[in-house]
C-alpha positions as CSV (number, residue, x, y, z in Angstrom):
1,X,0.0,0.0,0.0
2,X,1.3,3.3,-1.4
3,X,1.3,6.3,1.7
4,X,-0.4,9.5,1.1
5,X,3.6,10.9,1.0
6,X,4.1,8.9,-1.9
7,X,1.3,9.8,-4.2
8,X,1.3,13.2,-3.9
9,X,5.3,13.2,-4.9
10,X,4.4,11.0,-7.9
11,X,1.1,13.4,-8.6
12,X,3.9,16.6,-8.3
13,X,6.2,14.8,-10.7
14,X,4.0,14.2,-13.1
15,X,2.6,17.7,-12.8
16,X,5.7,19.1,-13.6
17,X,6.7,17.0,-16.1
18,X,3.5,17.5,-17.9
19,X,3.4,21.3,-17.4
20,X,-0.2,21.4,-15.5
21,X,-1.2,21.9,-11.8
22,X,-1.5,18.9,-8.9
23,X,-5.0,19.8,-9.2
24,X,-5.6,18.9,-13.1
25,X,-3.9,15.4,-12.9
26,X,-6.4,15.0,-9.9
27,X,-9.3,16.6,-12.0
28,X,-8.6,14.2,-15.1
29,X,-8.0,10.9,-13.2
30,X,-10.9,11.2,-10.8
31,X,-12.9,14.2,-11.8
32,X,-12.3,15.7,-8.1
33,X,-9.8,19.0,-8.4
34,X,-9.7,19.5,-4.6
35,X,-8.4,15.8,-3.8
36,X,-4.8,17.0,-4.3
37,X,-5.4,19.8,-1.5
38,X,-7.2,17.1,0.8
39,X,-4.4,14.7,0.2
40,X,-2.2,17.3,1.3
41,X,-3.7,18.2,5.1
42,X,-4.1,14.4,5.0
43,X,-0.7,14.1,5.0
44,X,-0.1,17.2,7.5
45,X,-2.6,15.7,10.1
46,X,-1.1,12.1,9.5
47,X,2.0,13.8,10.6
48,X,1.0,15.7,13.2
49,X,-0.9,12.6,15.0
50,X,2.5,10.3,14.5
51,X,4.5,13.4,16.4
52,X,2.2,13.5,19.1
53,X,1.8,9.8,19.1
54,X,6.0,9.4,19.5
55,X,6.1,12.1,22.7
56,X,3.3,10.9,24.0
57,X,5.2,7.1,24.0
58,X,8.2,9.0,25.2
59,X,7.2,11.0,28.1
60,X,4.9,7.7,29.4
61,X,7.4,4.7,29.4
62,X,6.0,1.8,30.4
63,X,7.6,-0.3,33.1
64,X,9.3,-3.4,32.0
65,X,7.6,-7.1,32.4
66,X,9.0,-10.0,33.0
67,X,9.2,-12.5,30.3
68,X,6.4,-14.7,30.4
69,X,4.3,-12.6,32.9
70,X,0.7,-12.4,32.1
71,X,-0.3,-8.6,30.9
């Protein structure tokens, strides 16, 4: 499974390359010339929760099992 990150590089690529907006290679394979922005704060947000996610884990170690115990 391709991430978000991934598609919207390939989209910007092929953007350039063809000389049009993210938007228009969006338009013409889906008919929907805002996906490229929603893909976008998609990304952001996906971000933003794995940040928060990692400090959160960091600043809550838990303590260490045994091997074995029951949890």
């Amino acid at each position: 499974m391709k991430s978000i990150t991934d598609i919207i590089e390939k989209v910007d690529a092929f953007a350039q390359v063809a000389g049009i907006k993210p938007s228009q290679v969006c338009r013409a394979a889906t008919g929907n010339p805002r996906l490229y922005d929603r893909l976008k704060r998609r990304a952001e947000q996906t971000q933003a929760d794995a940040t928060r996610l990692e400090e959160y884990m960091a600043k809550n170690q838990p303590e260490q099992h045994e091997a074995g115990a029951a949890q």
